[in-house]
C-alpha positions in Angstrom: -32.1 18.1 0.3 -31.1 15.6 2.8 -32.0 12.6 0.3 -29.8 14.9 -2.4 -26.4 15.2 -0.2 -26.3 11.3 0.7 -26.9 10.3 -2.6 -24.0 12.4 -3.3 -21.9 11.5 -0.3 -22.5 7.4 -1.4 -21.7 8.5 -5.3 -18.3 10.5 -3.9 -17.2 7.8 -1.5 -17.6 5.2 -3.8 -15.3 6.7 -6.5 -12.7 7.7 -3.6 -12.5 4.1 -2.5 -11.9 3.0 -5.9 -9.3 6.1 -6.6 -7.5 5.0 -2.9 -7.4 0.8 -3.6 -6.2 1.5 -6.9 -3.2 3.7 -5.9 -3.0 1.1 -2.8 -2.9 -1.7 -5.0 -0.3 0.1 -7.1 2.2 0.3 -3.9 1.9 -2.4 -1.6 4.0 -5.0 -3.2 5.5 -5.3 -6.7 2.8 -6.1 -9.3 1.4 -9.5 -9.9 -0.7 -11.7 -12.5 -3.3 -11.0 -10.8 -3.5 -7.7 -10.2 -2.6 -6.9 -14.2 -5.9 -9.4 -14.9 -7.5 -7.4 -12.7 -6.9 -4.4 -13.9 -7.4 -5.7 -17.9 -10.6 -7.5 -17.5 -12.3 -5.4 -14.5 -11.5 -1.4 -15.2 -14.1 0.4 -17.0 -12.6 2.4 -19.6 -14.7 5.8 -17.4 -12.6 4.9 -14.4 -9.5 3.9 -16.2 -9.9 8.3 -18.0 -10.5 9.3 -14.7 -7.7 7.9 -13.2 -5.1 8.9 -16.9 -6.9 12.4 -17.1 -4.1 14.2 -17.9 -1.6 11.8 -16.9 -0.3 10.4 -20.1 2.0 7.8 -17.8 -0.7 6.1 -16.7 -2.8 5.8 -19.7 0.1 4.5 -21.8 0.5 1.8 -18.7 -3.4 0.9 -19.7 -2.6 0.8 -23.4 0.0 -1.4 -23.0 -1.7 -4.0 -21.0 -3.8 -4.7 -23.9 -0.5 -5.3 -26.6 1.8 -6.4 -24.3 2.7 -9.6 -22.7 1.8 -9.1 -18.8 4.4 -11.6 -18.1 6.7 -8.7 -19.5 5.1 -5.8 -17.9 5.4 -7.9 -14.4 9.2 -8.2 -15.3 9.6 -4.8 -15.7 7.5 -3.3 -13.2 8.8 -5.6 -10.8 12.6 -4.1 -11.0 11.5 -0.5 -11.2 9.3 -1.2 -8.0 12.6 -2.7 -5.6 14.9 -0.3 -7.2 12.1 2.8 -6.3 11.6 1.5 -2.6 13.8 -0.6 -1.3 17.0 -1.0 -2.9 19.8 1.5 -2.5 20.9 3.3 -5.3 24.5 4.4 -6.6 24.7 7.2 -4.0 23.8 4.9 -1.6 19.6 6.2 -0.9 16.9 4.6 -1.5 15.1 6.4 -3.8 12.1 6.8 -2.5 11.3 5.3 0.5 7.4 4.3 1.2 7.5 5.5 5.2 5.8 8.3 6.7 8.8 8.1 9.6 11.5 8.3 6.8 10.0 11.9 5.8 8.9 13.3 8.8 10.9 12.5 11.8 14.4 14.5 12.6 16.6 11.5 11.6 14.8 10.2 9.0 15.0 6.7 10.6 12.0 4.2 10.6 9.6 3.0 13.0 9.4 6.7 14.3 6.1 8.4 16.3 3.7 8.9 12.8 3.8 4.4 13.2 2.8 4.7 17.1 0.2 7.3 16.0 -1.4 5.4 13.3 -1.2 2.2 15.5 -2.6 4.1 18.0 -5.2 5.1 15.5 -6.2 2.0 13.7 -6.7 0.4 17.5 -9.2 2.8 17.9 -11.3 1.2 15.5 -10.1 -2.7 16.8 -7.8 -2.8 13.9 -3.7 -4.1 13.8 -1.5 -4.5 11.3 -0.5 -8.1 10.8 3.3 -6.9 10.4 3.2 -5.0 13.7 6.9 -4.6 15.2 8.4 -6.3 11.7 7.4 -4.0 9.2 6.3 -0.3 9.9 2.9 1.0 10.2 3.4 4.3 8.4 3.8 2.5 5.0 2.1 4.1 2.0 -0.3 1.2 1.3 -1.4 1.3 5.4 -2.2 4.3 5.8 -4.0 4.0 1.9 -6.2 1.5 3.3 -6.6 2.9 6.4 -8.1 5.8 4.6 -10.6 3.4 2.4 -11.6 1.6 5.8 -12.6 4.6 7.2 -14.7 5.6 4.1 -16.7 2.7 4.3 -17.0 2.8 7.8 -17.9 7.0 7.7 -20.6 5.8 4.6 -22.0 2.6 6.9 -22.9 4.7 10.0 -24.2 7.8 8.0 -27.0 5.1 6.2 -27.6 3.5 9.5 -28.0 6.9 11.1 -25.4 6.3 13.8 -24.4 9.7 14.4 -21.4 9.3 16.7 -19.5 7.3 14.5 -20.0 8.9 11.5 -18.6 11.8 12.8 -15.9 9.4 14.6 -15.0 8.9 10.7 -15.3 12.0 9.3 -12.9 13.7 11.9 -10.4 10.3 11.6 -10.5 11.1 8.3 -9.3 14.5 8.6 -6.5 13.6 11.2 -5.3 11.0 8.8 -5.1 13.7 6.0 -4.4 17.0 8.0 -1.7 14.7 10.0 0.0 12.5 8.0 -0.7 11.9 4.4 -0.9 15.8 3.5 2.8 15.8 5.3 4.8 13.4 3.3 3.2 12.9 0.2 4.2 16.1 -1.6 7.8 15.3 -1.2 7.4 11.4 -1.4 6.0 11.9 -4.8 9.1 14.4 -5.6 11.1 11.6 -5.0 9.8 9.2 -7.3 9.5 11.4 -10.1 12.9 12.5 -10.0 14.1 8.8 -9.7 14.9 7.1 -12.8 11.8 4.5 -12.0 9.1 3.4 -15.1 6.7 5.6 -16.2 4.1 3.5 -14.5 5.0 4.3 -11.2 5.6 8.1 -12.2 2.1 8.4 -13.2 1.1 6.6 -9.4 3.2 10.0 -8.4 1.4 12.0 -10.1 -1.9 10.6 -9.7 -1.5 10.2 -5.8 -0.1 13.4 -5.5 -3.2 15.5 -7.2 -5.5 13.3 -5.3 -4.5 13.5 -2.2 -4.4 17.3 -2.3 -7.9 17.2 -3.9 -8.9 14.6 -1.3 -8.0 17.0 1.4 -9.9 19.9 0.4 -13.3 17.8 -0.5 -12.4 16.2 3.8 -12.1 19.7 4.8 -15.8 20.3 3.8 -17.3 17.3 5.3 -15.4 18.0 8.5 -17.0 22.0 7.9 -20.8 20.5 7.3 -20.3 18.6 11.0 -18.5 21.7 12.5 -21.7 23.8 11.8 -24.2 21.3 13.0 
């Protein structure tokens, strides 16, 4: 049974990581070149239905990488991604605005306590962001990759056996979801979709929306398995 439920557990968190850099990837920074190669050459068609299932935005974005010029899709994608983000609108709002702090903190303002928390956080496990004190450290894509660093490391220690730190992960985990990505990403994703961004980046909403809500509930049974040790 043991053998059974970390086969599993290595199947799960290898599938999550991919779902999480994907969506990561997708939010960071504009898209590039690169990443459309990527994502044309390297996708399996499997992972590219799981991610579209049910999400026509997205699988029309994988159609069209195979008939379109990605010099074109970079073009467009790259004006929909500013004018999402970062670039005030006619009512003078950014659309939708990738901070945690711009959510969940009384004035809306940046650099509130959710990028102290996760600083605090990623310190516990010797990591900093190279942007500290320029950039905020409640981004989207940190706290993304923050979550896939702490899968690997959760996976790592349960094959080695190291106890303590797997369940270091699997509670970080939780804290990370329970905290701060279950808070904002509901109405984060609101805000895209009612924006009048590309369809790409609608189906990201979409996508990171269900996921994270699926995410939560398959953290809250890891975190239950540990609890009843």
């Amino acid at each position: 049974m043991v053998a059974i439920q970390e086969s599993n557990l290595i199947s799960i968190s290898k599938e999550r990581e991919a779902i999480y850099t994907f969506l990561r990837v997708s939010l960071q920074c504009p898209l590039t070149i690169e990443i459309l190669q990527h994502w044309k050459n390297h996708l399996s068609f499997e992972f590219k239905s799981i991610l579209s299932e049910g999400n026509k935005e997205l699988g029309s974005f994988f159609e069209s990488l195979d008939r379109k010029k990605l010099e074109t899709i970079i073009e467009e994608e790259k004006e929909a991604y500013l004018a999402t983000f970062y670039v005030f609108n006619e009512e003078g709002k950014v659309p939708a605005p990738p901070w945690e702090s711009a959510y969940v903190t009384r004035d809306k303002s940046l650099f509130g306590e959710p990028v102290f928390q996760i600083r605090k956080r990623l310190a516990d496990f010797g990591l900093q962001y190279i942007h500290e004190n320029t950039d905020p450290d409640d981004h989207i894509a940190i706290e993304l990759e923050f979550m896939n660093f702490l899968i690997n490391y959760t996976l790592s220690a349960k094959e080695e056996g190291r106890d303590d730190e797997y369940a270091k992960g699997v509670y970080t985990q939780y804290w990370l979801m329970k905290e701060h990505l279950n808070r904002w990403i509901t109405p984060f994703t609101k805000d895209i979709l009612s924006s009048n961004t590309s369809p790409f980046y609608k189906g990201i909403a979409l996508l990171l929306s269900l996921f994270v809500e699926e995410d939560f509930e398959y953290i809250k049974t890891i975190k239950e398995d540990l609890d009843n040790e």
